[in-house]
C-alpha positions, 0 to 999 in steps of 0.5 A: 500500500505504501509503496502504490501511494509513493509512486502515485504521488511521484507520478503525479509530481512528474506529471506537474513538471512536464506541464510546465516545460514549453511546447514550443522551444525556438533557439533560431533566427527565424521568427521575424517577429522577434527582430527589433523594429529598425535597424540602423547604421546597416551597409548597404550595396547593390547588385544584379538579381537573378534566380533568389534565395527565395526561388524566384527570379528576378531582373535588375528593374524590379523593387527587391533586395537581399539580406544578410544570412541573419535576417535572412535565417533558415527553416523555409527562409521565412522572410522571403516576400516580406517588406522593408521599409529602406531609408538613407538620408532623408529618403526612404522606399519600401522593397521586398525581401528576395534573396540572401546576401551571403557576402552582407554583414550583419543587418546588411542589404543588397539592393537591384539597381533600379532600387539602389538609384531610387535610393541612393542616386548613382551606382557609380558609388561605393557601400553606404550607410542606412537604416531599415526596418520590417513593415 
């Protein structure tokens, strides 16, 4: 008898203890929704798009960007199709998420030409410096 009352109250102890524990556990980058709200100081280059990361193709006119392989993250690269607002001295577009930048640095973009010079001006110019956030 007292060895059937010990187990049903280690039972039920345990059960208390596996109630607690989370069901859902996430140790990656790949809720959006967890990022901060805006990011700035983030590098910014361009460059010509072709077959993305996300699996679409895309041409050097279109509205798209990459990010860096930290935003970009992984599991079915959830970010794919999400919008982004893009400022960069007192200007700002919105564009779509494309790709990944493997060469970006943390928080980095890469836009198309087209959205470069919509943003920046001339494609003549080196790296520079924005911010972004998620829309």
């Amino acid at each position: 008898m007292f060895t059937k009352t010990l187990i049903t109250a280690i039972l039920g102890f345990a059960s208390t203890l596996v109630n607690a524990i989370p069901t859902t556990i996430s140790t990656n980058n790949d809720d959006i929704s967890t990022r901060d709200a805006a990011v700035g100081n983030a590098k910014m280059t361009w460059y010509y798009p072709g077959l993305g990361a996300c699996g679409q193709f895309h041409g050097d006119g279109d509205m798209v960007m990459a990010v860096d392989p930290t935003v970009y993250g992984t599991n079915n690269a959830p970010i794919c199709n999400k919008r982004m607002r893009v400022n960069y001295q007192g200007r700002s577009i919105v564009l779509t998420v494309v790709d990944k930048c493997p060469s970006c640095p943390p928080n980095g973009l890469d836009l198309t030409p087209a959205a470069w010079r919509q943003l920046v001006g001339s494609t003549d110019l080196g790296p520079q410096y924005g911010s972004w956030d998620f829309i």
